[in-house]
C-alpha positions as CSV (number, residue, x, y, z in Angstrom):
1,X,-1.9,-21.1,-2.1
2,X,-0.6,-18.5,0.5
3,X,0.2,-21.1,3.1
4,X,2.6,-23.5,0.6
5,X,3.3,-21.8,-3.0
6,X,6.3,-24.2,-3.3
7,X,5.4,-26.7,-6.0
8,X,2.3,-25.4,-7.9
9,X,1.8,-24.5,-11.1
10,X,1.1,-21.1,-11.1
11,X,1.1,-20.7,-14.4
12,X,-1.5,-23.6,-15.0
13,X,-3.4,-21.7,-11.9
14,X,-3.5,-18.3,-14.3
15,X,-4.5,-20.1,-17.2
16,X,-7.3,-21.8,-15.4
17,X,-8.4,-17.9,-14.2
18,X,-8.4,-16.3,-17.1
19,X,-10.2,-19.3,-18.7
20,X,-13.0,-19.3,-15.8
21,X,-12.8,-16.3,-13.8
22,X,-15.3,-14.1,-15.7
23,X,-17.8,-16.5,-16.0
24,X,-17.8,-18.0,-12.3
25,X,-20.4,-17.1,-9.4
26,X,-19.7,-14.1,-7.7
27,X,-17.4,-15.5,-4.3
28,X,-15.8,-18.0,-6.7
29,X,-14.5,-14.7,-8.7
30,X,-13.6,-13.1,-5.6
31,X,-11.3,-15.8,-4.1
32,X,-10.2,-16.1,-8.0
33,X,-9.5,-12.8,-8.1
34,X,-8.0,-13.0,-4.5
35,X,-5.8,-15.7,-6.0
36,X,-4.9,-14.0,-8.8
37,X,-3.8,-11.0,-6.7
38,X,-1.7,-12.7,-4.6
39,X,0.1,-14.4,-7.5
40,X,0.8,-11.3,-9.0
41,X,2.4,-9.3,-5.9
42,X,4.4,-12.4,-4.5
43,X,5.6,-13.5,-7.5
44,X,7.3,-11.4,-9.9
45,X,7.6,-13.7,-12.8
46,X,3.7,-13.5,-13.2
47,X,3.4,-10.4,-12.1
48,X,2.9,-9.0,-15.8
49,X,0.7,-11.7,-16.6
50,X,-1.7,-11.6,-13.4
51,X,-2.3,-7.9,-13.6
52,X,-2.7,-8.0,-17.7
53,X,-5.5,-10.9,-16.8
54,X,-7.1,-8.7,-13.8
55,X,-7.4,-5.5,-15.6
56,X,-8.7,-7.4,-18.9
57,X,-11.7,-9.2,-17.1
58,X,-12.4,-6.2,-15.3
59,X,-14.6,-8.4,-13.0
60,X,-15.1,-6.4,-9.9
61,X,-15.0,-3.2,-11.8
62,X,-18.6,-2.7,-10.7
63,X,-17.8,-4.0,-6.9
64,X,-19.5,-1.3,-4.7
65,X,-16.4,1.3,-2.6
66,X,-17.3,3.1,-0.4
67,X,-18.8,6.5,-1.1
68,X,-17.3,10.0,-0.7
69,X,-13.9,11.2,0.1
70,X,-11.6,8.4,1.4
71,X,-10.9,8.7,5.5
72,X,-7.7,9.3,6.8
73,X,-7.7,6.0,8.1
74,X,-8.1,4.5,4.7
75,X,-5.7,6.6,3.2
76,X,-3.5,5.5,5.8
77,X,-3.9,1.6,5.0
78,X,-3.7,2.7,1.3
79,X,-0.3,4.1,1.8
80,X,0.6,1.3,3.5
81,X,-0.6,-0.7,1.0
82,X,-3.1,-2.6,4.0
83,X,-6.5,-4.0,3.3
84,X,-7.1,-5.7,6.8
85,X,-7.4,-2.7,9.3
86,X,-5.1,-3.1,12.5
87,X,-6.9,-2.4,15.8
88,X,-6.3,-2.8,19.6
89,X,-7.6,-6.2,20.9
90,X,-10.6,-4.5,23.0
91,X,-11.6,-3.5,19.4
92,X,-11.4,-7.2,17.7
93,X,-12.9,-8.9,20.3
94,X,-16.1,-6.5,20.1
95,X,-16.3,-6.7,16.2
96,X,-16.3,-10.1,16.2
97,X,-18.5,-10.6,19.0
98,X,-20.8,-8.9,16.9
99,X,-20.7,-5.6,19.2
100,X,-21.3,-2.3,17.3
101,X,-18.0,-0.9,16.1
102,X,-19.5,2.9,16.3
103,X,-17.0,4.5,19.3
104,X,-17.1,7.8,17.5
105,X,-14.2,9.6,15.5
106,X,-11.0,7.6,14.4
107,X,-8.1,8.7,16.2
108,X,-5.7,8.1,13.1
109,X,-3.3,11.1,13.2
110,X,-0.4,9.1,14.8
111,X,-0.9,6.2,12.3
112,X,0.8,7.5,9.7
113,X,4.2,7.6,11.7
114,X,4.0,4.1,12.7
């Protein structure tokens, strides 16, 4: 969907989410809801529609967050409206070598001027 919106039926694609959505396993609702998200910021003729489906369902109203005050890191991407976190490429390649990510305190305090 993301790749090449041209040409579907995105309206037939919120009308099988609504139908579905609540009732599908739990990583079939999240790339539904995933789906239905990105429908609703990249296309403002279903915007309306997409959010009026999302917060009806409710279905990951119960999905776990984080506890306690957010960070200033995530208030950062908040305000930037970011859920994939940016980092150096030292920092990528250890995550996803499966290195522990622990390096002590964020340094975030220039972020927010970026």
């Amino acid at each position: 969907m993301a790749k090449k919106p041209e040409g579907l039926d995105l309206a037939g694609l919120l009308d099988v989410i609504e139908a579905e959505m609540k009732d599908a396993p739990d990583r079939l609702q999240w790339a539904m809801n995933h789906c239905l998200a990105r429908i609703g910021i990249e296309h403002a003729e279903h915007r309306t529609r997409a959010i009026d489906i999302g917060e009806r369902l409710e279905v990951l109203k119960d999905y776990p967050t984080p506890p306690g005050p957010p960070t200033e890191w995530r208030q950062v991407m908040a305000e930037k409206r970011r859920k994939t976190p940016v980092v150096c490429a030292a920092c990528h390649d250890t995550v996803h070598s499966g290195g522990p990510t622990e390096k002590g305190p964020a340094r975030t305090s220039n972020l927010a001027a970026r």
